[in-house]
N, C-alpha and C positions, 0 to 999 in steps of 0.2 A: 577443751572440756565439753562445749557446745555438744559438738562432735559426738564426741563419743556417751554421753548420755542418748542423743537421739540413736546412736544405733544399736546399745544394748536397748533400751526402751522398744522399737522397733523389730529387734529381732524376739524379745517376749512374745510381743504381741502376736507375732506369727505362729512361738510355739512349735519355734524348729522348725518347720517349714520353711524357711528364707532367709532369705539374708538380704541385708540391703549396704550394697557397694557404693561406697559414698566414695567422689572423685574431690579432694579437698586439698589447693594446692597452698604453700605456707611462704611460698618467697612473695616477695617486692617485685612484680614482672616489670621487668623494661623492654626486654631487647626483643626483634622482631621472633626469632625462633621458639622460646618460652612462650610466645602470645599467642604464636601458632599451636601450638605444642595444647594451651589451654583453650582453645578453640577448637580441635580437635575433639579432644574430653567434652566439651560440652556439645557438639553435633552427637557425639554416643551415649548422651545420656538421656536415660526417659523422662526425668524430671529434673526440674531445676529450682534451687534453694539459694531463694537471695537472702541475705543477713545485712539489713538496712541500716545504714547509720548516716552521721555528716562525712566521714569518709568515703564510705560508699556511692555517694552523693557524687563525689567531689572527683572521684579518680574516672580517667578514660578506658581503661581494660576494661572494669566492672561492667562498664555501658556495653562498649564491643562484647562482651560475652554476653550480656542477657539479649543482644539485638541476635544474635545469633541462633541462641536459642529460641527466641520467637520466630524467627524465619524457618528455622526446620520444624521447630515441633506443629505449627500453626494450630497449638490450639492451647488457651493460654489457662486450661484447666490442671495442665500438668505444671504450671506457673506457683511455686509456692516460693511467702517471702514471709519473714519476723521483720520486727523491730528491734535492734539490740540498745541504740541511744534513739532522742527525739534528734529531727532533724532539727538545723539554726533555721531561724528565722529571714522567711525569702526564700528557704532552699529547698528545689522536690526531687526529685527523684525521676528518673526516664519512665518514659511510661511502655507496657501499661502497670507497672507498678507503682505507682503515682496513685491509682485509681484502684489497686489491688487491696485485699483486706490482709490485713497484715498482724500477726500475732505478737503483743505486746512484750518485751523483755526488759523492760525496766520501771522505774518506778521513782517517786518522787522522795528524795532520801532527806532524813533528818531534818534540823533548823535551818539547814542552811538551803532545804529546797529542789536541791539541786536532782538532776536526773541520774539515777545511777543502774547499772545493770543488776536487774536480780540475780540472789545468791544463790548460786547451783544447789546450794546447801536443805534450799528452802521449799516447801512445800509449795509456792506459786510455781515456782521454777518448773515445779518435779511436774504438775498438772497439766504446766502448758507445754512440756515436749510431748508427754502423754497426749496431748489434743493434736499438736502437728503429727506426729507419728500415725495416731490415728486418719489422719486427715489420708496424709502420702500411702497409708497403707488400701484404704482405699481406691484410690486413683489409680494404683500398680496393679490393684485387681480388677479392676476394671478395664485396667490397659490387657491385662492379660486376656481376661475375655473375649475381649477383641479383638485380638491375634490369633486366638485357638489356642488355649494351654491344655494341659492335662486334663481329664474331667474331674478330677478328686478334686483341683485347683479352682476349677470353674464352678463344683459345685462348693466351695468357700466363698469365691467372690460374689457367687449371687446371693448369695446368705447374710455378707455384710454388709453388701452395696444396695440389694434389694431393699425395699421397704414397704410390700405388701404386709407383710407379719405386724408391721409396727401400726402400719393405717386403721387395721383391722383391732387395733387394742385401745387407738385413742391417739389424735393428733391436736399436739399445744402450737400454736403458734405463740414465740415466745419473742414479743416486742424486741427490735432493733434498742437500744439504749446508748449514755451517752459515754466516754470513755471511762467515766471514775468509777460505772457498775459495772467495765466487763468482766471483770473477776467474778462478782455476785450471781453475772445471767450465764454464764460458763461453767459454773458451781450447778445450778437450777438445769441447765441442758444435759451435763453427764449424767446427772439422777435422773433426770426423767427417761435418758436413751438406757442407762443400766437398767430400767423396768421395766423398760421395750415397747416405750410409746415413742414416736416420731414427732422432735418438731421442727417447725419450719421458722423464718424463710431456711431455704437449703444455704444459701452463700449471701453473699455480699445482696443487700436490697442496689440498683440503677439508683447515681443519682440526681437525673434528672427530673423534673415534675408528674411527667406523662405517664413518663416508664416507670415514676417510683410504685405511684397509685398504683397501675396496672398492674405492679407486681405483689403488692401487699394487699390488692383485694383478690387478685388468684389464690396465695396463700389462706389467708383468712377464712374465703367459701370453703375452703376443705378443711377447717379448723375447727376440733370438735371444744376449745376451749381458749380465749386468750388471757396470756400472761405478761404485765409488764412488770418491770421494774423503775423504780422512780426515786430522783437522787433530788438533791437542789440545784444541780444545773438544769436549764432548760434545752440546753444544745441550740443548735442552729436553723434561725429562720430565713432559708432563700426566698427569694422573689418567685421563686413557681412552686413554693411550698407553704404559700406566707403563714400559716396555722403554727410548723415548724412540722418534725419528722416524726417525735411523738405524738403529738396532739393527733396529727396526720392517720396514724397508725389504728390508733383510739377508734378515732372516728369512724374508719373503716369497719373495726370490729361493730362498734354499736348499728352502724346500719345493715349489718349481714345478721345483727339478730344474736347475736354467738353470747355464747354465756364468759364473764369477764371476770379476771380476778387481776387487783393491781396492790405495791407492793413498795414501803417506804420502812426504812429503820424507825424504830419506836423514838432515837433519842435525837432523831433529826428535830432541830428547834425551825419551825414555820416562822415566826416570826423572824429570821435571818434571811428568810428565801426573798429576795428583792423581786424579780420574773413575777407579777400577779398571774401570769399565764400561769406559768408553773406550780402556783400556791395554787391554782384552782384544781388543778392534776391532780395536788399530793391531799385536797380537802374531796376529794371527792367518796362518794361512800361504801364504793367498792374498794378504796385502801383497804390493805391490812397493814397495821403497824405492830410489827409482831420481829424475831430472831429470823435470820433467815431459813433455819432446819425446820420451825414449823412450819413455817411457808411453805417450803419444799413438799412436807408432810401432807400439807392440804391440798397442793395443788395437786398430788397424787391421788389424794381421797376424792377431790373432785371428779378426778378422770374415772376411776374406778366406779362411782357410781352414776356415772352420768350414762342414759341408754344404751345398752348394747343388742346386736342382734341375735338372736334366741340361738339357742344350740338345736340344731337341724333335728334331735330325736326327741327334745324338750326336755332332757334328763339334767339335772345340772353336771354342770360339769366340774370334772378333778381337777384340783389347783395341784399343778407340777413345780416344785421348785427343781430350778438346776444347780447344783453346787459346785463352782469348779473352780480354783485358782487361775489368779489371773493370764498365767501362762496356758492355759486351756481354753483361754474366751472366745477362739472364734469357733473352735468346736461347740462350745455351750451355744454357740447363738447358731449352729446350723441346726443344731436336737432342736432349741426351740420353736423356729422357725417349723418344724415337724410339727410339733406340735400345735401350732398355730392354723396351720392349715385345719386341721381337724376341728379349730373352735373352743380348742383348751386355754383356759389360761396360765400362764407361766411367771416365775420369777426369776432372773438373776441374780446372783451376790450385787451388792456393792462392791466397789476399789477404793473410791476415793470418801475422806473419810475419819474424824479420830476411830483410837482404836475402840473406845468404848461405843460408837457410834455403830462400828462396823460387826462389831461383838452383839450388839443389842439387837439390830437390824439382822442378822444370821439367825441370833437363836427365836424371833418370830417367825420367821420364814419356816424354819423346822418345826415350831410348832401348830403354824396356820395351814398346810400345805397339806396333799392328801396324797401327796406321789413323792417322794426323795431319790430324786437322781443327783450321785457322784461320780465326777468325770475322774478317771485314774488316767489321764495322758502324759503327758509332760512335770506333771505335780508330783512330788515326792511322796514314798511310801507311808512316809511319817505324817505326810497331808493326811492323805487317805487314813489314817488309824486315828488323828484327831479327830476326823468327822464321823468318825463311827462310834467314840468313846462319845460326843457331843450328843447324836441323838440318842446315844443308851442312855445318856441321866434324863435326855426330856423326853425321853417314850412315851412316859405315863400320863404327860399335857399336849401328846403330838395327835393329829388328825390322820396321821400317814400310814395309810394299809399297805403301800408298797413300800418296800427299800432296795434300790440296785443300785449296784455299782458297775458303773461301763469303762470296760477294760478295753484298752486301745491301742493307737502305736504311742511311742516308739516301741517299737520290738525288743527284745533282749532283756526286758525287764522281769525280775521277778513279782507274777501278779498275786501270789498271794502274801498279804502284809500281817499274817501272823496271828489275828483277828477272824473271829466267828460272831455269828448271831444268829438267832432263830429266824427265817424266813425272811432274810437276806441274800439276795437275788446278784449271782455275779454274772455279769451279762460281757461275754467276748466281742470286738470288735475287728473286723477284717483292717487289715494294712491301713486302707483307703478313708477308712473311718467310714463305709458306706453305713447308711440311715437302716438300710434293713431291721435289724434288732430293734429300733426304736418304730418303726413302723408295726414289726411285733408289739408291740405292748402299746401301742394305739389300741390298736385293734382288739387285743384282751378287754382292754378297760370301753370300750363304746361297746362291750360284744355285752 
């Protein structure tokens, strides 16, 4: 089920575009020619997905295939691995997945404690294939680039891999933290990259001393804001870290000067937190002890007005929302990236989300926004007449002189969805999805 969640999830994301051939074998291998056979498949494969448990741990094929695939791919970016159980105790893992960051699938069940695999059913489940997929789909376009693929392809992958666009909007460094908040800082990182700020670190911090520093005071200096999270664990103090990873981190911010915001549940009780280190963390007076969705909220407001660089004609400039179901997202994020260059600010939908959350956060966006772009790609007709009925009721509290809708592939579709409005802009796109048209209406709006 693993399975096949990741690759409809996956092939959304591409939005028709791709498809992603997963090589997933199901017997019990023993005998030499199956081993061959799966050794094979994995020298042909561009990426490799381990699903880590005490099993995995334990059996000798598993090993022989990821040593395999580390030796042909040599480069262990294309190395992606979950956790489906915790390992027993005493037992790692071959490396370098041992040392790999690995995305958690389970969770500590009921009274009895015990580790059990999240339910496909559930909304962590559903987020964190959504985070791997996003991850792989990455990496594939990136591998593509660097093969030579198609340009329409190439010009995707630099659109999502790239992150000029995002630097340029506001970059969080968003504190490493300890296992019981990665859901919290995972939550905090798709918001912030759905609004099209960039945070860092990019992967896994080294964890060595030397390397750790040197990698989170790189990060940091180019960080126009740090955010942590803070639980009642203190996590781990090595001997070349003796402060510990947090404290570490902290410190770094405060002597780069950066402006800090940090972040505990309101009904975390202090007096349980035994770590004085830690008590001094969660007492400090940049906390905010607040829901997590405000936080989220602030930490966005923070960005949004903290300095930016003027727009080149000193006009202000139009706020663009792009509207586009999720199956349209990497088109939405090449428009905006258009737009970015030019110094406009942009919005994305949300995905993730209740629904009243995600209902509330759309109908601001339609009403703060002075440009409404809707993507007709891959999105049903019925999408597209939702969104049109949505800004007829709030026309009369919206900011937006323009209204288009960009009509795109897949081809064969019928683009008109039955729906008129005055001065409602239907904007055709070539095969290719080329930017032309929206390069047009740059250029209207800075003219």
């Amino acid at each position: 089920m693993f399975v096949q969640h990741l690759n409809a999830v996956f092939t959304s994301r591409l939005g028709g575009r791709g498809k992603l051939n997963i090589y997933f074998d199901l017997r019990d291998l023993r005998g030499n020619q199956q081993i061959d056979e799966l050794l094979g498949a994995v020298n042909r494969s561009a990426l490799f997905l381990a699903i880590a448990s005490p099993a995995y741990a334990q059996r000798d094929w598993t090993q022989r295939e990821l040593a395999a695939f580390v030796k042909n791919a040599a480069d262990t970016r294309r190395l992606f691995a979950v956790d489906y159980l915790p390992l027993d105790s005493g037992v790692t893992l071959p490396e370098p997945l041992q040392g790999h960051k690995r995305l958690k699938f389970w969770e500590q069940g009921g009274f009895s404690r015990n580790a059990m695999p999240l339910s496909p059913y559930g909304d962590v489940f559903r987020n964190r294939v959504h985070d791997l997929a996003e991850q792989i789909k990455q990496q594939l376009l990136a591998i593509n680039v660097a093969e030579g693929t198609r340009p329409a392809i190439r010009e995707i992958a630099e659109a999502v891999s790239g992150s000029a666009a995002r630097r340029a909007k506001g970059i969080v460094y968003l504190a490493q933290t300890t296992d019981d908040l990665e859901e919290e800082r995972m939550q905090v990182q798709r918001y912030l990259e759905q609004f099209g700020f960039l945070t860092l670190p990019g992967g896994e911090l080294p964890g060595g001393g030397d390397a750790f520093r040197a990698a989170i005071g790189h990060d940091v200096a180019q960080s126009d804001l740090y955010v942590h999270l803070l639980g009642p664990r203190a996590g781990r103090y090595p001997s070349d870290v003796p402060e510990g990873y947090g404290a570490a981190q902290l410190e770094a911010a405060k002597a780069a000067g950066r402006n800090i915001v940090l972040w505990r549940h309101p009904e975390l009780d202090l007096e349980k937190v035994a770590d004085t280190r830690q008590c001094a963390l969660l007492t400090d007076a940049r906390v905010i002890a607040c829901g997590l969705e405000s936080f989220k909220a602030e930490v966005r407001r923070r960005l949004e007005t903290h300095p930016q660089e003027k727009v080149r004609d000193s006009k202000q400039a139009s706020l663009v929302f792009i509207n586009a179901a999720e199956s349209d997202y990497d088109v939405a994020r090449i428009v905006q990236q258009e737009f970015s260059k030019r110094s406009m600010p942009t919005i994305l939908p949300l995905y993730a989300g209740t629904a009243e959350q995600l209902q509330q956060d759309l109908t601001e966006n339609i009403k703060d926004c002075d440009v409404l772009v809707i993507l007709y790609g891959t999105a049903p007709a019925a999408w597209v007449r939702s969104q049109i009925r949505l800004f007829s009721k709030l026309r009369s509290g919206s900011h937006a002189t323009i209204v288009a809708i960009f009509v795109g592939p897949p081809e064969g579709k019928n683009a008109d969805v039955g729906m008129t409005m005055p001065d409602l802009r239907w904007i055709s796109f070539p095969p290719d999805w080329s930017m032309d048209p929206v390069k047009s209406l740059i250029a209207e709006l800075e003219g």
